[in-house]
N, C-alpha and C positions, 0 to 999 in steps of 0.2 A: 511564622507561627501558623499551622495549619487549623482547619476550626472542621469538626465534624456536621455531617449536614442537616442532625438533627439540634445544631445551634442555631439553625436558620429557624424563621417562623415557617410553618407549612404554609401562608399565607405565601409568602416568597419565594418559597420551593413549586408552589402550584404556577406562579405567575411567572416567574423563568422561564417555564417548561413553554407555557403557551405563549410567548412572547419570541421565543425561535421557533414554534411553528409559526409565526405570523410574519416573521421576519424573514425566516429562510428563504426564502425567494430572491430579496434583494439581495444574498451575499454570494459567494465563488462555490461554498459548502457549507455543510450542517456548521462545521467546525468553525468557520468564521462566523459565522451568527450564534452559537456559541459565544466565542469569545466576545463580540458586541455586545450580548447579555450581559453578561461577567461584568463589564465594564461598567455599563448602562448601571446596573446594582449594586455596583460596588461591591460584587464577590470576587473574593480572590485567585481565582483560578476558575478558567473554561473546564477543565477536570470535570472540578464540582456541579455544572452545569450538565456537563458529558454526563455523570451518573445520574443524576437526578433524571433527564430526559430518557434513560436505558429503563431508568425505574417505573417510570409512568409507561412505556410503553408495555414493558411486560405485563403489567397492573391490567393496561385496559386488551391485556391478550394480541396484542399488533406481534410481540416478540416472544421467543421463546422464556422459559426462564419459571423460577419460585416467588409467585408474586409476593406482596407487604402482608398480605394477610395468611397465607399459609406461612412466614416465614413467623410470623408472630403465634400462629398456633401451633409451631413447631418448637419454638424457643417457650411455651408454656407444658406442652406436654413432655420434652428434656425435665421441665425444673418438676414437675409433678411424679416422672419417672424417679427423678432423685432423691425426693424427698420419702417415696415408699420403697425405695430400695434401704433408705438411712431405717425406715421404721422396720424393714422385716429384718435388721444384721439388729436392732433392740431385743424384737421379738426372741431372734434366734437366740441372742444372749442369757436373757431373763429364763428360756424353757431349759437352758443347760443348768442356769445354777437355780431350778426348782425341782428340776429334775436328781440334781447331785444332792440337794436335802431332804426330798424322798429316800433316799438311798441310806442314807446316813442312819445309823441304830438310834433307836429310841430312847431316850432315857428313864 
């Protein structure tokens, strides 16, 4: 069973991250200290450790990349986009049928 990495506490996710920078040195690669992490915390997979460490460095601009806050202002203005695109296909609706009762003879 896989577990996404905002099940982890960000407490945990912060503490990973700098615990193989602190560790890298003693191992052969990132990737082994990596996987010592994983273990050490009992995360399931150096993967998960591998992304989280990708994620922190873009964040603090070491790496290229969409840092956590642009992607979080991007996934807000999507849903704000959505939501007035929903309101103007309302709008359009309602001005057609006030429009076609204008139209319609008097009685």
């Amino acid at each position: 069973m896989s577990r996404r990495s905002g099940n982890y506490p960000k407490e945990l996710r912060e503490r990973a991250v700098r615990m193989v920078a602190e560790i890298r040195s003693d191992h052969s690669s990132e990737w082994a200290a990596m996987e010592s992490v994983a273990s050490k915390l009992g995360i399931g997979s150096a993967q998960t450790i591998h992304n989280w460490v990708r994620k922190a460095q873009v964040d603090a601009g070491q790496r290229p990349g969409v840092t956590s806050e642009e992607s979080a202002e991007l996934r807000k203005l999507k849903a704000e986009n959505r939501e007035l695109r929903r309101a103007n296909e309302i709008l359009k609706a309602a001005s057609v049928f006030f429009a076609a009762e204008l139209d319609r003879p008097q009685r």
